[in-house]
N, C-alpha and C positions, 0 to 999 in steps of 0.2 A: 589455741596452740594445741595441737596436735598428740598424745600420750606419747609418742615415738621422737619425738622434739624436746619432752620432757623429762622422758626415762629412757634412750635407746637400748638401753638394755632387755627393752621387751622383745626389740628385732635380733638383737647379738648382746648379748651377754658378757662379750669383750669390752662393748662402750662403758664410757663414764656415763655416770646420772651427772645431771647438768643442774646445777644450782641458780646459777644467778639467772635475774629478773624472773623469779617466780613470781607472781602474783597470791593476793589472799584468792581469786575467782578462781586464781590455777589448783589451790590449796583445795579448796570447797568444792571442785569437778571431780581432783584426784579421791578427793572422801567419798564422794557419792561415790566413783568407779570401785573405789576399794568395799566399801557397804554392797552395792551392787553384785559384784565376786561373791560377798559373804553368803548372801541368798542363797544364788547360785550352787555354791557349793554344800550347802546345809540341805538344798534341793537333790542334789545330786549324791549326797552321802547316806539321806535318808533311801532314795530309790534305790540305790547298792545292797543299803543293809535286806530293805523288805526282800529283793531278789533272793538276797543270800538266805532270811530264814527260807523263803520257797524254797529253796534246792536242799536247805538243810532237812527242810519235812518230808518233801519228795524221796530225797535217800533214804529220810528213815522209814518212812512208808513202804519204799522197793525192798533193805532190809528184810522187813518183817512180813511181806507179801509170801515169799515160798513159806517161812513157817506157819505162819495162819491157813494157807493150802494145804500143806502135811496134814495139820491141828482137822482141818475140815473132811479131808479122805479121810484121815483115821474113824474121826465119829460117823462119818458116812460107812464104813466100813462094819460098825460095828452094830448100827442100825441095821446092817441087811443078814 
């Protein structure tokens, strides 16, 4: 049976979830599908995060880029 046969609410959200004649097999598919998602998303929230420290470093890198330039003319400056 079909997930959209099961729960049309994956197509429209209007529909009712359909109860009768589930199956325990229907039970033990919908778990795996729902386990499956879990991964998924635990995949996909870690690869979020990592991006987001990268951008958080990069900013703080660009930040601090002109002042370490300054920092560096100056003592270049004062060596000549």
């Amino acid at each position: 049976m079909p997930f959209a046969a099961i729960l049309p609410c994956l197509d429209s959200p209007q529909d009712p979830i359909i109860f009768e004649g589930v199956t325990a097999e229907t039970v033990e598919m919908l778990t795996h599908e729902r386990e499956r998602l879990t991964a998924r998303i635990e995949v996909l929230t870690r690869n979020r995060d990592a991006v987001a420290r990268y951008l958080d470093e990069l900013r703080r890198r660009s930040a601090a880029a002109p002042r370490e330039r300054g920092i560096d003319a100056a003592h270049r400056d004062d060596d000549q």
